[in-house]
N, C-alpha and C positions, 0 to 999 in steps of 0.2 A: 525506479530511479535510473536515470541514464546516468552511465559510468563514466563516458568515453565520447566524443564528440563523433555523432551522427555523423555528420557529412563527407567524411571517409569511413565509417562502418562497413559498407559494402567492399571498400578494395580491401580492408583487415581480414573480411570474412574469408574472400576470394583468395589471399595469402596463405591462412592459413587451414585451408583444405585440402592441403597438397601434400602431408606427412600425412606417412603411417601411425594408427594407435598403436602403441606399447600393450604385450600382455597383460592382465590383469585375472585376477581368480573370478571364475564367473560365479555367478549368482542366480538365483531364483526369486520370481515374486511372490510374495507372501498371500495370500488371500487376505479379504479386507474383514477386517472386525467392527463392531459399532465400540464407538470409544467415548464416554461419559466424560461432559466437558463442563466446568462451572466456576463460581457461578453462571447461571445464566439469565434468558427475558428481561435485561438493563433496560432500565430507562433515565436518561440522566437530563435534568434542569438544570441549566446553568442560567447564571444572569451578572453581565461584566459591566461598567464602565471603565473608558478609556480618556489615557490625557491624553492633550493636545497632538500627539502627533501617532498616537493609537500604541506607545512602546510600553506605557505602562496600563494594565487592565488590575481589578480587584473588583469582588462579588463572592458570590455564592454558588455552591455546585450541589446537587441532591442528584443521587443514585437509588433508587430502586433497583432492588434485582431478585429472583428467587435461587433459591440454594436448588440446583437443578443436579446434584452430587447422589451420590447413595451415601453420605456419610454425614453427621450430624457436624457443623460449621461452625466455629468457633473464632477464627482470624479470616478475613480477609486480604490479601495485598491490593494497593493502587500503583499503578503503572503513571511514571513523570519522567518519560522517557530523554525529554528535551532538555532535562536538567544537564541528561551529560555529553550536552553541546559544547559548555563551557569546563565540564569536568571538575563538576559539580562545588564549581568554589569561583564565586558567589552560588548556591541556588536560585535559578531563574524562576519558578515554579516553586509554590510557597503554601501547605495545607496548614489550615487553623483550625479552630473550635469545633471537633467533633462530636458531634451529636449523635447516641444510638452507639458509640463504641471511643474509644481510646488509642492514640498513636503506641504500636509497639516498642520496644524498647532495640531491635534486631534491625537493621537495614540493610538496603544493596545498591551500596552505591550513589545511594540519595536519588534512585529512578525507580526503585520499588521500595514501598513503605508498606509495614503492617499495621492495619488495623483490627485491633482487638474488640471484639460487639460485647457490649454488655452484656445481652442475653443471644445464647449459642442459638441457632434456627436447625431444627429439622429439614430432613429432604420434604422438598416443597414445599416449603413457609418462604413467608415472604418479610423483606423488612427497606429501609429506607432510611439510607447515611445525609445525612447534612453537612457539612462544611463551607469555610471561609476559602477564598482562594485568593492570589495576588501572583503575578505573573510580569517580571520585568525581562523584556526582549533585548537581548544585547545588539551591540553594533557591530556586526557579522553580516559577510556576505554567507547565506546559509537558508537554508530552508526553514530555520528557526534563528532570527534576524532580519536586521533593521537594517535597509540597504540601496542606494539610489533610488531614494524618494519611495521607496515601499516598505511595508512589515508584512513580515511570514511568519508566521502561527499556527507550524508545524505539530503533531503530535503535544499540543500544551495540556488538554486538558486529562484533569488526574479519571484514568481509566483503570478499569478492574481487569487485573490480573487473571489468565487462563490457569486452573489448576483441570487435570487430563489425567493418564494413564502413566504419565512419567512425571505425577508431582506438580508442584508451581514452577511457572515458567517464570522465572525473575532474572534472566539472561540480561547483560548490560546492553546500554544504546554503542552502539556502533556507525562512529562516521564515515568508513567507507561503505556500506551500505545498508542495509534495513534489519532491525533485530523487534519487527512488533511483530505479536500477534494478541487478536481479540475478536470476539465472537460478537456478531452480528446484534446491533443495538437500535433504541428509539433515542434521537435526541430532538430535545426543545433549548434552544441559545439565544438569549434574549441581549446584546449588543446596543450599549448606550452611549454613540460616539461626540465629537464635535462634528457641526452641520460642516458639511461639503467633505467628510471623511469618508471613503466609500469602505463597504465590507464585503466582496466575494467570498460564497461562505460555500460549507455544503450544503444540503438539504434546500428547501425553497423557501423563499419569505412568506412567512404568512402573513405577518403583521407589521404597521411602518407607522410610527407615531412621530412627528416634527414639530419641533419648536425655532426661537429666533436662533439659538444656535447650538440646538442639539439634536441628533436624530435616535430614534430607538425603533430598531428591527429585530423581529424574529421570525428567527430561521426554526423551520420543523423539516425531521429526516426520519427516514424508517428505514429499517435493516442497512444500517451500514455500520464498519465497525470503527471508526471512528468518523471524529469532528474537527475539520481545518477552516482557517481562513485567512486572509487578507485584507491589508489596511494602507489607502493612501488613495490621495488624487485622481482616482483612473476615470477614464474615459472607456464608454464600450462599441463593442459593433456584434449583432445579435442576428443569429439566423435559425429559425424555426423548420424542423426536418423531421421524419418520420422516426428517428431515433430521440426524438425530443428537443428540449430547445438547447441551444453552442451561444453562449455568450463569452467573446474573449474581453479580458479587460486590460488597459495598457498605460501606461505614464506617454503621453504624446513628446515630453522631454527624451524619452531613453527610445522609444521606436518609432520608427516612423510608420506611416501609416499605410503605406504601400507593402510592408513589412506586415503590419497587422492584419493586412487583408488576407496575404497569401496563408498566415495562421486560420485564421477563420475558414479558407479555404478547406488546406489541413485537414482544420479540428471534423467539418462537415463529414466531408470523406472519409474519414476514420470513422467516425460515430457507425455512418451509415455502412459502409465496409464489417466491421465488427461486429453489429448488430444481423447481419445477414449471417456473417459466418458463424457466431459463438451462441446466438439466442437474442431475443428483445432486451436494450438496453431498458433495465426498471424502475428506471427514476426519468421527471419528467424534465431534467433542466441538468446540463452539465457546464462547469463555468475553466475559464482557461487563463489563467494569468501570467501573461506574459511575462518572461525575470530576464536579470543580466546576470546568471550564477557564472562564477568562473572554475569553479574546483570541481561540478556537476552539470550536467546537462538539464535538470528539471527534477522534478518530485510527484508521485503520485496519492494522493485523497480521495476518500468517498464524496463521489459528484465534482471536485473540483482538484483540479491542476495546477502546478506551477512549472512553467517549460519555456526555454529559451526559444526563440522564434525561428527554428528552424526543422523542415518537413516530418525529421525522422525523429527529431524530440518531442514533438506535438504528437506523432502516433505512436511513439513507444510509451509516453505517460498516460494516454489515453487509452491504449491496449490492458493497464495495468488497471481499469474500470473492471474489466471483469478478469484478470490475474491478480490476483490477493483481492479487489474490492469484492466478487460476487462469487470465484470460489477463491477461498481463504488458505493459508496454508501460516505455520510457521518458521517465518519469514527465519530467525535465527538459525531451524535447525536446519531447513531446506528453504536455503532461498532460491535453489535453480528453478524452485515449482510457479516462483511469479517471474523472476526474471529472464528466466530462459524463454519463457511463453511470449512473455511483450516483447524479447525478443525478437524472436521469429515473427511476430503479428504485425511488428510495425512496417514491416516491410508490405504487408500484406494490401493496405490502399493505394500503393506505389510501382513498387517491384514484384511482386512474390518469389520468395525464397524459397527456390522448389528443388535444389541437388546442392548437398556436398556432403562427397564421400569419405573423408577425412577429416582430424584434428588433430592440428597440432598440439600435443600435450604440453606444459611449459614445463613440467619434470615427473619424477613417478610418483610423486604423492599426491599428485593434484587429483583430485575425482568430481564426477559433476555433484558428486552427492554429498562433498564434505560442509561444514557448518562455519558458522561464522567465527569461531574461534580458530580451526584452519584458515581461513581469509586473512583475517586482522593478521597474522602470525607470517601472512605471505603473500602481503596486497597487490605484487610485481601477478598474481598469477590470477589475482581476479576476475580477469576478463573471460576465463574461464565460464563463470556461471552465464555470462554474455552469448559471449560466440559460440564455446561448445557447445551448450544446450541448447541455442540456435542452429546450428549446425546438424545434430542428434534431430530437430525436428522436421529441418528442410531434408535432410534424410528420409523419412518418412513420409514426408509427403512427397517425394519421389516414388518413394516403393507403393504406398497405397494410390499416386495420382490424388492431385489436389480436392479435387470434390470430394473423394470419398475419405480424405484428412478430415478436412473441414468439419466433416459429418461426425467423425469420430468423436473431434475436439468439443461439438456442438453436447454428444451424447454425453460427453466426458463432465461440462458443463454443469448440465441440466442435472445430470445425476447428486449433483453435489453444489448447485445452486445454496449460495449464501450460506454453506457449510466448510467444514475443513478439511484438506485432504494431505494426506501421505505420500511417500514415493511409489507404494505399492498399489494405492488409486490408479495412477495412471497408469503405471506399469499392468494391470490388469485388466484395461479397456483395449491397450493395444493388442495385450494378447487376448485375446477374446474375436479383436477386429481381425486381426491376421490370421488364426484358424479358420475366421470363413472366407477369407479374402487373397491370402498369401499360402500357398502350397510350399510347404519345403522353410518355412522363417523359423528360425531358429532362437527362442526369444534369451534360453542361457547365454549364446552366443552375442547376441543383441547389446545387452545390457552391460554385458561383462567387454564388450569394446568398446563404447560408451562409458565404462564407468559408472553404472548405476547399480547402486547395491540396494 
């Protein structure tokens, strides 16, 4: 998610690298553990129609999953993050007739719901929820909203909740910026609109059934962790590259098209940039929807975009394909771990962000590593997970010299490709990379002026 308007991001940066850090108690990284996450193997069927103008959808959603737990499973949660767009009155996102289990009595929020299974599964058994679903889009400029001639259909569909080593994660949605996380999944989305309704979706169409005036597409996705899309008018312009194929799509009313191109531009040069530096992008199609947000600069989804048309928002949503899409992190308790990275990345088909020795702290409580209950509580200091952590990595790629960053980031990747990772993930590639590289790096010293605990 861009926080902050791109187009002076670099003079922000360039500002505030010129204070000293404040002491902090240094810290150590942990060695990494394997951490039992579940359920997991989702697979989820959905199938919508939509009225006339795509704001109201209703259908059916089926979840497969296996209990991937060492513990015998008895409840499930579903994740309806979008519900607390609105703050949860009206419910926009709406679960009916469950099949295979029963709504719990306990809720959070109206963004995580328990479901109770009929019959509890063993570690690795496998079972398959059914339900109703009905999903009315308000009239919000939002990434979840209906809004100069488009609909955004943000985080709508009811997803399963990560339960880990600290429990279920049933953390609330958060509008200043991202409180998901979810384990890499298979979706089939079957979309039955009015004809000339277009749906930029994730995953790729498999199928396209048309009549006098209705269309029905399905989209099929593997390993991403969730399902977004888009509803309206658009028109596209498509360019096929070695990173796959960049389809942007655009309301010809809201941009113009000289505008569009230079996105397309953009979106190419990022794909191909990112895919050299982080690993092959894994899907064969990414789609780029051009918005008019004004409280945000854009939103990132598996396979598809939503970003205002301008150079630095197009590559920081598109960076965020493989920060949180391809390695995942939980976005609540550490979001510096995607948004620091597309950070720093987006600069990377444009500028590269190769020194700054400083940051300015906005007080002494701020840390790059605090969670989104510190944020919300002190949104003046957000920019934080921005800049600093941008900053913290053009740092390093000063000390290590760019290629042999890149290379790290790549290994960092690969290692944890469409897995989840911790603070102490990375914090342990670096140090690892710096004892054969960096004489004399001190990585207590590192972390603890940075702020990483």
């Amino acid at each position: 998610m861009a926080a902050f308007p791109r187009a002076t991001a670099l003079a922000v940066v360039l500002s505030l690298c010129l204070v000293p850090t404040a002491l902090v108690v240094p810290t150590v990284a942990l060695p990494t553990r394997t951490v039992v996450r579940a359920p997991g193997d989702a697979v989820y069927d959905v199938r919508l129609s939509s009225g006339p103008r795509g704001r109201t959808w209703t259908g059916t959603e089926e979840i497969a999953f296996t209990n991937t737990g060492d513990h015998v499973l008895g409840r499930v949660w579903l994740r309806l993050w979008s519900n607390g767009v609105q703050g949860c009155h009206p419910a926009a996102i709406r679960i009916t007739d469950i099949e295979h289990g029963t709504i719990g009595a306990s809720r959070e929020r109206c963004t995580a719901v328990p479901i109770d299974l009929d019959s509890p599964i063993a570690p690795g058994a496998r079972i398959a929820l059914r339900m109703g679903i009905r999903i009315q889009v308000p009239l919000r400029n939002d990434r979840f909203g209906a809004h100069g001639g488009a609909v955004y259909l943000g985080t709508v569909l009811p997803t399963l909740a990560v339960h880990d080593d600290d429990g279920w994660h049933l953390d609330r949605y958060v509008a200043l910026g991202e409180s998901f996380y979810s384990l890499a999944a298979r979706y089939r989305v079957r979309l039955n609109v009015p004809a000339g309704l277009q749906t930029p979706a994730t995953g790729t169409l498999a199928r396209r059934r048309t009549t006098a005036d209705r269309a029905v597409r399905t989209y099929a996705a593997r390993d991403v962790r969730d399902f977004a899309w888009a509803a309206g008018r658009f028109s596209t312009l498509d360019a096929d590259t070695p990173a796959g194929r960049v389809r942007v799509w655009y309301l010809p009313s809201v941009t113009p098209l000289d505008k569009v191109r230079h996105v397309k531009a953009n979106a190419v040069r990022s794909m191909a940039t990112f895919s050299r530096a982080f690993g092959d992008y894994p899907y064969r199609e990414v789609d780029v929807v051009v918005s008019a947000f004004r409280g945000i600069g854009g939103m990132e989804y598996p396979q598809i975009v939503f970003a205002n048309p301008e150079a630095f928002t197009v590559a920081h949503e598109l960076a965020h394909q493989w920060w949180y899409g391809i390695v995942g992190d939980d976005q609540y308790a550490d979001p510096w771990l995607d948004e620091s990275f597309a950070s720093w990345s987006e600069y990377l088909p444009i500028t590269p962000w190769t020194s700054c020795p400083h940051f300015a702290w906005p007080s002494v409580t701020a840390r790059l590593t605090n969670d989104m209950t510190y944020w919300r509580a002190h949104p003046h200091e957000y920019r934080t997970v921005y800049v600093g952590g941008g900053c913290m990595l053009a740092n390093l790629a000063r000390r290590f010299g760019m290629h042999a960053f890149t290379g790290i980031l790549a290994r960092y990747a690969d290692r944890h490709w469409l897995g989840v990772v911790r603070p102490r993930d990375f914090q342990g590639i670096v140090e690892r990379a710096a004892a054969r590289r960096l004489p004399g790096f001190d990585p207590v010293a590192f972390w603890a002026r940075w702020r990483v605990d």
